[in-house]
CHARMM internal coordinates of N, CA and C (Angstrom, degrees):
IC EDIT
DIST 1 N 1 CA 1.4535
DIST 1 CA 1 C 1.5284
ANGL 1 N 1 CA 1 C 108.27
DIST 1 C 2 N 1.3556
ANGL 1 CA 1 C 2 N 108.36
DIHE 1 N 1 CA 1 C 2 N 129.45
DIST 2 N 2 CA 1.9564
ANGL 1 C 2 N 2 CA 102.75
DIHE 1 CA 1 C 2 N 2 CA -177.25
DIST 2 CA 2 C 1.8694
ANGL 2 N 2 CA 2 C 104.10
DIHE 1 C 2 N 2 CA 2 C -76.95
DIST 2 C 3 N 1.1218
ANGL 2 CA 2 C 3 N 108.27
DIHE 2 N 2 CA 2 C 3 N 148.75
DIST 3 N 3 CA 1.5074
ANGL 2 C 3 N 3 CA 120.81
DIHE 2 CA 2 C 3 N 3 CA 170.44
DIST 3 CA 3 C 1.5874
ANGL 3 N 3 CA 3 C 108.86
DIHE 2 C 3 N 3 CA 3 C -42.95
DIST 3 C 4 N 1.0402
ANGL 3 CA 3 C 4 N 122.94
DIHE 3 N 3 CA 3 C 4 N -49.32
DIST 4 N 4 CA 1.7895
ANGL 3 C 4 N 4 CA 126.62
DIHE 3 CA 3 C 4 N 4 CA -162.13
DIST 4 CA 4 C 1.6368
ANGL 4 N 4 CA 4 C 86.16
DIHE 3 C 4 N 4 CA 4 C -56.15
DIST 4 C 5 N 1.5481
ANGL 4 CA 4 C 5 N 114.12
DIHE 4 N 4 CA 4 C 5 N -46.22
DIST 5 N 5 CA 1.6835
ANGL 4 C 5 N 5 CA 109.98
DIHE 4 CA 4 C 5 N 5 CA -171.78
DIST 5 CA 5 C 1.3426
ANGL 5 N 5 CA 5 C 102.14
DIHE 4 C 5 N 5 CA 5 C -49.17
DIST 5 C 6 N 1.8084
ANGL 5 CA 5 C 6 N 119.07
DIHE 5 N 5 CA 5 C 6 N -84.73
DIST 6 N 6 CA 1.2974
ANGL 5 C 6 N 6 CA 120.23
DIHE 5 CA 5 C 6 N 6 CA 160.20
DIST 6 CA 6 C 1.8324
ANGL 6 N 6 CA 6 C 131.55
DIHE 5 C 6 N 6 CA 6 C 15.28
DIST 6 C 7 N 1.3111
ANGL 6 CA 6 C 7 N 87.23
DIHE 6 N 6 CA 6 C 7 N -63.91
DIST 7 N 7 CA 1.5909
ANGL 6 C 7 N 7 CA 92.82
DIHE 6 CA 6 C 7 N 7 CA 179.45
DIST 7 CA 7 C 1.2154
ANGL 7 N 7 CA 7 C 101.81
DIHE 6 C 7 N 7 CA 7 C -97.37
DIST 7 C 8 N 1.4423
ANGL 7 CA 7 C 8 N 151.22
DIHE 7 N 7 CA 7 C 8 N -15.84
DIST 8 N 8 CA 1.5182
ANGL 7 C 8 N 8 CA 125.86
DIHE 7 CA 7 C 8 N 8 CA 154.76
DIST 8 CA 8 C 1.7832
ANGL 8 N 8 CA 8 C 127.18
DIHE 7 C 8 N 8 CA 8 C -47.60
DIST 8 C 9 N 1.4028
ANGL 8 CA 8 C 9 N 71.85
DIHE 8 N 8 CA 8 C 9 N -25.94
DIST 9 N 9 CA 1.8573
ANGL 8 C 9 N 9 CA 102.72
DIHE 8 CA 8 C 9 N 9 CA -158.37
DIST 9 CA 9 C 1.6118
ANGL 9 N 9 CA 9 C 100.25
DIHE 8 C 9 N 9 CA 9 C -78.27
DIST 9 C 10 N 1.4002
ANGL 9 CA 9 C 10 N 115.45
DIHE 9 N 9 CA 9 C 10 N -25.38
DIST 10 N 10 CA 1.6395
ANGL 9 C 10 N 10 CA 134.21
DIHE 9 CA 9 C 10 N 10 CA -175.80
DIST 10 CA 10 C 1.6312
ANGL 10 N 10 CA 10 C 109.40
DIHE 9 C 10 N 10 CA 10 C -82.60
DIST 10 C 11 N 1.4334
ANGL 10 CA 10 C 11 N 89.66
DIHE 10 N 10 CA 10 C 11 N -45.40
DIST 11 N 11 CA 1.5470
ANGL 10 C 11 N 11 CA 110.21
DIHE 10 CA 10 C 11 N 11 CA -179.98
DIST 11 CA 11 C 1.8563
ANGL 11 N 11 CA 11 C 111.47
DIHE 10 C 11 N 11 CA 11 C -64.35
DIST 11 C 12 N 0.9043
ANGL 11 CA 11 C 12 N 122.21
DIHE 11 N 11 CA 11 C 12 N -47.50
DIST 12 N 12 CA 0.7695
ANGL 11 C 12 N 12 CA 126.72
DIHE 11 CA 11 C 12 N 12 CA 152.92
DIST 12 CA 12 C 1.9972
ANGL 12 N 12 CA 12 C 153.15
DIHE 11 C 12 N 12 CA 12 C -64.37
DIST 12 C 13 N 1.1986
ANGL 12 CA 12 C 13 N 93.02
DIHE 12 N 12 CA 12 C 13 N -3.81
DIST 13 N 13 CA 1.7638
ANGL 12 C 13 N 13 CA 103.50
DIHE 12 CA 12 C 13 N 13 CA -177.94
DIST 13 CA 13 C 1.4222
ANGL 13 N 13 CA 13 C 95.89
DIHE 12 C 13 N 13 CA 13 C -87.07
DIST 13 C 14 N 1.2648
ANGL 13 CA 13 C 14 N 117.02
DIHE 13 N 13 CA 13 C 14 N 130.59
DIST 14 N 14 CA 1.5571
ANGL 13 C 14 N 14 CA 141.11
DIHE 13 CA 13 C 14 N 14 CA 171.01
DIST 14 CA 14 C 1.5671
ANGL 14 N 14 CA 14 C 97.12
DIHE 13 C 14 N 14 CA 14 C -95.27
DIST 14 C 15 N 1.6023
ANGL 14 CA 14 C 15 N 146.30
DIHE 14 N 14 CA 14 C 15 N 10.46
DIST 15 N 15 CA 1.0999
ANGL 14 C 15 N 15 CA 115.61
DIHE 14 CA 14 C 15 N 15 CA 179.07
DIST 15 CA 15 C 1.4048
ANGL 15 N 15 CA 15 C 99.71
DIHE 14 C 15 N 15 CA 15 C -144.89
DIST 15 C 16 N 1.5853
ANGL 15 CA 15 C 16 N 121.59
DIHE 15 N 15 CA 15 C 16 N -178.23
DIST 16 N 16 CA 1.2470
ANGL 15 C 16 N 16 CA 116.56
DIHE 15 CA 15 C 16 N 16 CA 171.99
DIST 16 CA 16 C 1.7266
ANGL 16 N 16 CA 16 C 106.53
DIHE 15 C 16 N 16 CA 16 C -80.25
DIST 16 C 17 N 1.3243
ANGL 16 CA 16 C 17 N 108.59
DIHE 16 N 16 CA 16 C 17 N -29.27
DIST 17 N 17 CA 1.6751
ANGL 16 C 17 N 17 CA 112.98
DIHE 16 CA 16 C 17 N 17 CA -157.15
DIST 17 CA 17 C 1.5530
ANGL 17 N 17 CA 17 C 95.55
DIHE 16 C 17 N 17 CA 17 C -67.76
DIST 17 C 18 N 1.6277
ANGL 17 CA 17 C 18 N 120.14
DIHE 17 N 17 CA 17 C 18 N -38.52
DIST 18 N 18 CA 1.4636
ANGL 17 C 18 N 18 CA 117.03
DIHE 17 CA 17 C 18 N 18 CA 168.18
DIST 18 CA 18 C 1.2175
ANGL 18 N 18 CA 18 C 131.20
DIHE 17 C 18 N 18 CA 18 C -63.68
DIST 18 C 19 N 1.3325
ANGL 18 CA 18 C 19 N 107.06
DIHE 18 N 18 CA 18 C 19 N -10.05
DIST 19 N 19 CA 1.8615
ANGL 18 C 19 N 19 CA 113.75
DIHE 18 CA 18 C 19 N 19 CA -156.20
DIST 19 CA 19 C 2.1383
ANGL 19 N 19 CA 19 C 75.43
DIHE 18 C 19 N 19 CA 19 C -93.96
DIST 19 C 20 N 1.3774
ANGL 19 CA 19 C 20 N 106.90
DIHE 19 N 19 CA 19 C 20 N -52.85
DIST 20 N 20 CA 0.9176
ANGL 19 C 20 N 20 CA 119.30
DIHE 19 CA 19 C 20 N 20 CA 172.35
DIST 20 CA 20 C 2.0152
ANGL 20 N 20 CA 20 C 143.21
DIHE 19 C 20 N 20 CA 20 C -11.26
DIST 20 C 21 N 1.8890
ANGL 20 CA 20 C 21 N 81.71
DIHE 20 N 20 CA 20 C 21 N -75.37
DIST 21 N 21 CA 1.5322
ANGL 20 C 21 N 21 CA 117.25
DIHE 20 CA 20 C 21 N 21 CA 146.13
DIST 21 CA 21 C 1.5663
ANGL 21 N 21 CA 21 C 110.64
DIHE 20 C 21 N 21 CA 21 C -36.44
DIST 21 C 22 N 1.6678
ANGL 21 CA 21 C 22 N 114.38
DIHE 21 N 21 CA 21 C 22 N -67.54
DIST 22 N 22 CA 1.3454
ANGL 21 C 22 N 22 CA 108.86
DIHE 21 CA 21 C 22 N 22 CA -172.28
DIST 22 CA 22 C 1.1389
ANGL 22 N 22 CA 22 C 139.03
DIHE 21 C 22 N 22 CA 22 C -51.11
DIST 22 C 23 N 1.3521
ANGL 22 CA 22 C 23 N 101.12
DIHE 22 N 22 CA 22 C 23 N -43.60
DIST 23 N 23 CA 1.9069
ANGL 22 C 23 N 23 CA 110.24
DIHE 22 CA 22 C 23 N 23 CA 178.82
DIST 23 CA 23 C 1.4543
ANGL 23 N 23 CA 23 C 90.15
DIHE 22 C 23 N 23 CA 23 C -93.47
DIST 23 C 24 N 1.6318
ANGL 23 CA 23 C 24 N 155.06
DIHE 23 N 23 CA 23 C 24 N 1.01
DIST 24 N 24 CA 1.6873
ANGL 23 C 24 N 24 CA 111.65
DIHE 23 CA 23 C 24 N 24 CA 132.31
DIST 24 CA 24 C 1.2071
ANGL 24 N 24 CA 24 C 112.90
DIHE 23 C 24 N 24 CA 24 C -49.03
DIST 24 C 25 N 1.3966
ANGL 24 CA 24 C 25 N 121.21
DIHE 24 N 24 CA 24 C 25 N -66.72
DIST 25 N 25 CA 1.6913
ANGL 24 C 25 N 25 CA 113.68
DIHE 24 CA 24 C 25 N 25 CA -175.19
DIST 25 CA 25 C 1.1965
ANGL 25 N 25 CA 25 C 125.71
DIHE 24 C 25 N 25 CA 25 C -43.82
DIST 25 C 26 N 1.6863
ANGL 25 CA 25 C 26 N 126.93
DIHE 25 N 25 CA 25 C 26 N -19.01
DIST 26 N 26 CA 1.0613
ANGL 25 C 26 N 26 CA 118.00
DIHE 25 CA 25 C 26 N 26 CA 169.58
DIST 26 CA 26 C 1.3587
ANGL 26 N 26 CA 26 C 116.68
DIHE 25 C 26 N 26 CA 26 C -71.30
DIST 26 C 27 N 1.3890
ANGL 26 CA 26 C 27 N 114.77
DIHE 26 N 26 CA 26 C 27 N -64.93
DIST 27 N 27 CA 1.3412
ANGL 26 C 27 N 27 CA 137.86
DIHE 26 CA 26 C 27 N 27 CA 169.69
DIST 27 CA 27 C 1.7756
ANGL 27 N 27 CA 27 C 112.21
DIHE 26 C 27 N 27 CA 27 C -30.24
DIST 27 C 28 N 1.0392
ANGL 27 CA 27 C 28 N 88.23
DIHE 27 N 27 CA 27 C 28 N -32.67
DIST 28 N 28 CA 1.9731
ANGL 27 C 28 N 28 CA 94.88
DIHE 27 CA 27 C 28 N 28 CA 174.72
DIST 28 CA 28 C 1.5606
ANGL 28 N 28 CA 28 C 109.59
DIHE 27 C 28 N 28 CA 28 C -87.71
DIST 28 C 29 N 1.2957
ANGL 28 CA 28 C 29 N 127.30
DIHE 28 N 28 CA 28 C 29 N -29.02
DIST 29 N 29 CA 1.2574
ANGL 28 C 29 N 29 CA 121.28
DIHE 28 CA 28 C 29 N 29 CA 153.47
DIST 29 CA 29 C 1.2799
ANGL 29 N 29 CA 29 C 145.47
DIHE 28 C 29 N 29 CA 29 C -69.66
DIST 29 C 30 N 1.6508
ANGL 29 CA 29 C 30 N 97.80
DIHE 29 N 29 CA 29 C 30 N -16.95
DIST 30 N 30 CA 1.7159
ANGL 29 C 30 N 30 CA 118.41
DIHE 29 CA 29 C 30 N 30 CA -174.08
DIST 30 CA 30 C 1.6548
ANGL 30 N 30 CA 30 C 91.73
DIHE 29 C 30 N 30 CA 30 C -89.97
DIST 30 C 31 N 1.4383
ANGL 30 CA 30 C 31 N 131.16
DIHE 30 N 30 CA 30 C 31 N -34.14
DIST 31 N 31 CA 1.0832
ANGL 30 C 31 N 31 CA 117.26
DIHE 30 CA 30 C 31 N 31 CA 170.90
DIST 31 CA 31 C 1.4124
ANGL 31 N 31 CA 31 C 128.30
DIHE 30 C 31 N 31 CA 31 C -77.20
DIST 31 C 32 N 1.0210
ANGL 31 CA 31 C 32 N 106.80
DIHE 31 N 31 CA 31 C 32 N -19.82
DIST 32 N 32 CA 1.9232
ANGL 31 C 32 N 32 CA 117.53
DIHE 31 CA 31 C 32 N 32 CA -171.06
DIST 32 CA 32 C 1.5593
ANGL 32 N 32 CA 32 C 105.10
DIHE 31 C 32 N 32 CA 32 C -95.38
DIST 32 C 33 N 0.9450
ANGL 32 CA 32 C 33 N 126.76
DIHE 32 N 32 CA 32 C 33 N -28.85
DIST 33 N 33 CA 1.8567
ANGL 32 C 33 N 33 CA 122.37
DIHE 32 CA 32 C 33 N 33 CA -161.90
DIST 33 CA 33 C 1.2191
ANGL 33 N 33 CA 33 C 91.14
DIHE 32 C 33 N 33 CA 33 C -129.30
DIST 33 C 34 N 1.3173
ANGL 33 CA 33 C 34 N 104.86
DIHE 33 N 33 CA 33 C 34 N 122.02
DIST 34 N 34 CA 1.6591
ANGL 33 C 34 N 34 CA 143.92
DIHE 33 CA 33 C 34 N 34 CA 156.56
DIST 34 CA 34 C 1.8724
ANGL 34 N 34 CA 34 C 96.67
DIHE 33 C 34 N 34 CA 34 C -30.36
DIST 34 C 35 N 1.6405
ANGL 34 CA 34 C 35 N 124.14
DIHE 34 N 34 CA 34 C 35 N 134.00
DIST 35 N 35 CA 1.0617
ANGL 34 C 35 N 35 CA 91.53
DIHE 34 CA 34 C 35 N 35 CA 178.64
DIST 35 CA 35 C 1.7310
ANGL 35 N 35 CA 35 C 88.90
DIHE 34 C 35 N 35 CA 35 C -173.03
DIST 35 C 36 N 1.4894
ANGL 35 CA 35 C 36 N 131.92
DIHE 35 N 35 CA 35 C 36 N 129.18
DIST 36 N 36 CA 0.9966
ANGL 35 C 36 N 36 CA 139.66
DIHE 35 CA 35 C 36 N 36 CA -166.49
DIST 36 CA 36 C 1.7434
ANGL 36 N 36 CA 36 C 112.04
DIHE 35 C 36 N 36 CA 36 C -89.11
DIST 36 C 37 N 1.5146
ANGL 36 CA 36 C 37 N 95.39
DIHE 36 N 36 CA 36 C 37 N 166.74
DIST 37 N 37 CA 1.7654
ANGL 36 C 37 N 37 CA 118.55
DIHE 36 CA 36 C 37 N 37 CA -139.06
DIST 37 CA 37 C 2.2339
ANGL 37 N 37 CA 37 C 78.98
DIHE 36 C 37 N 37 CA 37 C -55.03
DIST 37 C 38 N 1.1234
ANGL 37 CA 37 C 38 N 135.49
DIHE 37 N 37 CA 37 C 38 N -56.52
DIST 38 N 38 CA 1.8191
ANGL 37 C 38 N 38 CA 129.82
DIHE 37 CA 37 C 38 N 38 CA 168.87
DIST 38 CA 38 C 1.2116
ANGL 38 N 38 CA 38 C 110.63
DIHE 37 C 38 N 38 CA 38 C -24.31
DIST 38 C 39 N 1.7367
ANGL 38 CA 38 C 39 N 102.44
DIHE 38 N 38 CA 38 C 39 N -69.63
DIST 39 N 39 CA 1.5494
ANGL 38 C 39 N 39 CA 86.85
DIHE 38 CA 38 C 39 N 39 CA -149.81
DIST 39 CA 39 C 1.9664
ANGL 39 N 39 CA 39 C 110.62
DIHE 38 C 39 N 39 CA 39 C -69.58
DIST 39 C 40 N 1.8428
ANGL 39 CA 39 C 40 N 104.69
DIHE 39 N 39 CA 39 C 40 N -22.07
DIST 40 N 40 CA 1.2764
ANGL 39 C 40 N 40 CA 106.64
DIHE 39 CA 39 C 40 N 40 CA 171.24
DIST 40 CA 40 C 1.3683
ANGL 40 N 40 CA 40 C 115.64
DIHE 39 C 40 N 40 CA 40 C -40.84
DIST 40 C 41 N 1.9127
ANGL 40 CA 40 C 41 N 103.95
DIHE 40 N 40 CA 40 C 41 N -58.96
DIST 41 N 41 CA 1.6117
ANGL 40 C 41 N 41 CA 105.98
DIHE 40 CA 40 C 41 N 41 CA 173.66
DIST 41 CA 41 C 1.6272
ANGL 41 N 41 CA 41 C 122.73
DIHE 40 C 41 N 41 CA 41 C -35.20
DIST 41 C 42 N 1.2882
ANGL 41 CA 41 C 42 N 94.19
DIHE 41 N 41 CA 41 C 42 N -37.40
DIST 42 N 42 CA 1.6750
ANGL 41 C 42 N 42 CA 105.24
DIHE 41 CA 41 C 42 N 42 CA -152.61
DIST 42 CA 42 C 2.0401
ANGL 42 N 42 CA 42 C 89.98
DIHE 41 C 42 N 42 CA 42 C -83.31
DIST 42 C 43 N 1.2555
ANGL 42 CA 42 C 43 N 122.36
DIHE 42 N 42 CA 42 C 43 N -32.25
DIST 43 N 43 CA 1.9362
ANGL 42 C 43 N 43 CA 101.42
DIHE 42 CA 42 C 43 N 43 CA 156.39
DIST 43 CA 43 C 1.1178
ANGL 43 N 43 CA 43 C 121.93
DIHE 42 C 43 N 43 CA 43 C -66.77
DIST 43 C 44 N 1.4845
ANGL 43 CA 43 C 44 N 109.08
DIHE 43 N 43 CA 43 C 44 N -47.60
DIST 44 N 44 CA 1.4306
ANGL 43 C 44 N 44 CA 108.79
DIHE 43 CA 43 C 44 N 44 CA 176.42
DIST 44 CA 44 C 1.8514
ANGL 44 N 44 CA 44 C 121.56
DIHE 43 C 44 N 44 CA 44 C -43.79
DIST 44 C 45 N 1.3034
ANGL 44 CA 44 C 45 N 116.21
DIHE 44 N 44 CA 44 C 45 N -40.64
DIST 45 N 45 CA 1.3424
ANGL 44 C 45 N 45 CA 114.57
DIHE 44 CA 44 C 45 N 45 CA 176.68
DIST 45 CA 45 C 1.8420
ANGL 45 N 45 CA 45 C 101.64
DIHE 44 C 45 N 45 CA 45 C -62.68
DIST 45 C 46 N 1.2477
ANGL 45 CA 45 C 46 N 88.94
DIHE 45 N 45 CA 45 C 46 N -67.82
DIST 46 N 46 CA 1.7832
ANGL 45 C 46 N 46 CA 99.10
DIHE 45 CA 45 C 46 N 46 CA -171.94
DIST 46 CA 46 C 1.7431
ANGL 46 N 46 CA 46 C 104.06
DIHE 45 C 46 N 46 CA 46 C -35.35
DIST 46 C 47 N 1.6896
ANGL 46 CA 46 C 47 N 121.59
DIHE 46 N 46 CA 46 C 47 N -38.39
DIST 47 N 47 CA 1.4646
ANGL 46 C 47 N 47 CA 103.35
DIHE 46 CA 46 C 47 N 47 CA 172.88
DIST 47 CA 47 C 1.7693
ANGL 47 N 47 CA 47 C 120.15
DIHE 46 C 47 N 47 CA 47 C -59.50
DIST 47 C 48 N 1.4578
ANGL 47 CA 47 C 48 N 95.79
DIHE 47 N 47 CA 47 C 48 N -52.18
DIST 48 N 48 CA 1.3211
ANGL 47 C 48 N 48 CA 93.66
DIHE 47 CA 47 C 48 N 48 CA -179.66
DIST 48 CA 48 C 1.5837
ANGL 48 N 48 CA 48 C 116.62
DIHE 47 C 48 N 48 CA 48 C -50.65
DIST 48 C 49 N 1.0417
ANGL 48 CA 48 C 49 N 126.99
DIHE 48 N 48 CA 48 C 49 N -6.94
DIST 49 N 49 CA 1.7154
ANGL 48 C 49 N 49 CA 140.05
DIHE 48 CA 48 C 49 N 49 CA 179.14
DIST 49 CA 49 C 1.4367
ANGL 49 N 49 CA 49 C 98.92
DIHE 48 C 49 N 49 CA 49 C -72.88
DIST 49 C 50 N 1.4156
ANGL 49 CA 49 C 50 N 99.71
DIHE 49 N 49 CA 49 C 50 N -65.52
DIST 50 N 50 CA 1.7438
ANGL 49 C 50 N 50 CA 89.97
DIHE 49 CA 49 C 50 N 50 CA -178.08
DIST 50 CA 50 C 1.3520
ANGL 50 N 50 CA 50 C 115.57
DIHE 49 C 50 N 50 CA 50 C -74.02
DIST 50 C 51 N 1.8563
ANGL 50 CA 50 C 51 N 121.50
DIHE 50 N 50 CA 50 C 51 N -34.31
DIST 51 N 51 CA 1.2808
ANGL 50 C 51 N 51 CA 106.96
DIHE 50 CA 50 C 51 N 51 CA 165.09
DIST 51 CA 51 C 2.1657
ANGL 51 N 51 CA 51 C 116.88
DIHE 50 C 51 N 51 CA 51 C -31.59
DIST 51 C 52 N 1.0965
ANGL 51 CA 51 C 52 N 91.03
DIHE 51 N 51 CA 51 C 52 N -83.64
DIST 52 N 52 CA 1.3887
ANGL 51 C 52 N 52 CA 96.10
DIHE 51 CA 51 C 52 N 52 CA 166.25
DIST 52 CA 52 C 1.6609
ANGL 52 N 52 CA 52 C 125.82
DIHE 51 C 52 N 52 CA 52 C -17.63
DIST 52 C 53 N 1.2583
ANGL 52 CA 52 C 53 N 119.90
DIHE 52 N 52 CA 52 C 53 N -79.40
DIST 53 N 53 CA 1.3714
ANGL 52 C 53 N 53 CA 125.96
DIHE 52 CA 52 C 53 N 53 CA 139.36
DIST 53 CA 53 C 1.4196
ANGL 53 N 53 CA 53 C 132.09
DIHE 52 C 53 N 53 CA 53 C 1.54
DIST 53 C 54 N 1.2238
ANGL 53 CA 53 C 54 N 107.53
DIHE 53 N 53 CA 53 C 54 N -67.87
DIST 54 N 54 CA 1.6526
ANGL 53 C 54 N 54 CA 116.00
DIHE 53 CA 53 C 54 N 54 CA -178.93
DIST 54 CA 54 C 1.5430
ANGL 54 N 54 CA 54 C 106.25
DIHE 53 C 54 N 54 CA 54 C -67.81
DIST 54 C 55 N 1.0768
ANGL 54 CA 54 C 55 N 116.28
DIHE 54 N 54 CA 54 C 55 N -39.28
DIST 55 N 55 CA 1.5935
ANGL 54 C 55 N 55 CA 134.17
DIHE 54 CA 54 C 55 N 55 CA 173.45
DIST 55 CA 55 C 1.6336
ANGL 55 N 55 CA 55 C 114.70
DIHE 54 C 55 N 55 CA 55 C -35.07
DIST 55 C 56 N 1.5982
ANGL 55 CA 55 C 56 N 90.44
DIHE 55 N 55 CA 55 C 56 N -54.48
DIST 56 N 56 CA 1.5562
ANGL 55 C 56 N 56 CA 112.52
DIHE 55 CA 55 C 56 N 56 CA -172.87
DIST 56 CA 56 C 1.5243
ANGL 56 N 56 CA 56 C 104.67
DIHE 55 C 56 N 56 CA 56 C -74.73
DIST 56 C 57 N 1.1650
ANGL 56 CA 56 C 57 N 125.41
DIHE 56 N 56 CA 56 C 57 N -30.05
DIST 57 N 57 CA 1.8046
ANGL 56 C 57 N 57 CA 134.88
DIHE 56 CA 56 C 57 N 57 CA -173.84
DIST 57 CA 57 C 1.8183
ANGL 57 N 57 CA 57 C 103.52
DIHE 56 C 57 N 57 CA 57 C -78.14
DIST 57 C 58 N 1.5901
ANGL 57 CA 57 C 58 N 96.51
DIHE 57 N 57 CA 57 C 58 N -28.87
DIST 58 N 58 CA 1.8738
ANGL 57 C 58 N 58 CA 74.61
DIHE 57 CA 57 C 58 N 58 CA -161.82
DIST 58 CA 58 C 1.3430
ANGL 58 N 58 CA 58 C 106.03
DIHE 57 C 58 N 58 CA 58 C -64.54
END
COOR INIT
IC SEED 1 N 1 CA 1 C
IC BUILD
């Protein structure tokens, strides 16, 4: 799945249980697929997105 999806997909969750959902799926991809020192960066930002995010929901 490309990142731009990711963050539509972030942009869009009205709840915690979705914000939730997302970073498993991330976290299940950061462990399973081989993946260099960028694109690591490039989840790592997208968590702090929903970190951020969830913040704004409670």
């Amino acid at each position: 799945m490309h990142l731009l999806d990711f963050e539509k997909r972030i942009d869009n969750c009205k709840s915690l249980e979705m914000l939730q959902a997302e970073t498993q799926i991330i976290l299940g991809i950061m462990q399973n697929e081989p993946c260099n020192s960028k694109i690591f960066n490039d989840y790592i930002n997208i968590l702090e997105k929903i970190s951020l995010k969830s913040k704004n929901l409670k």
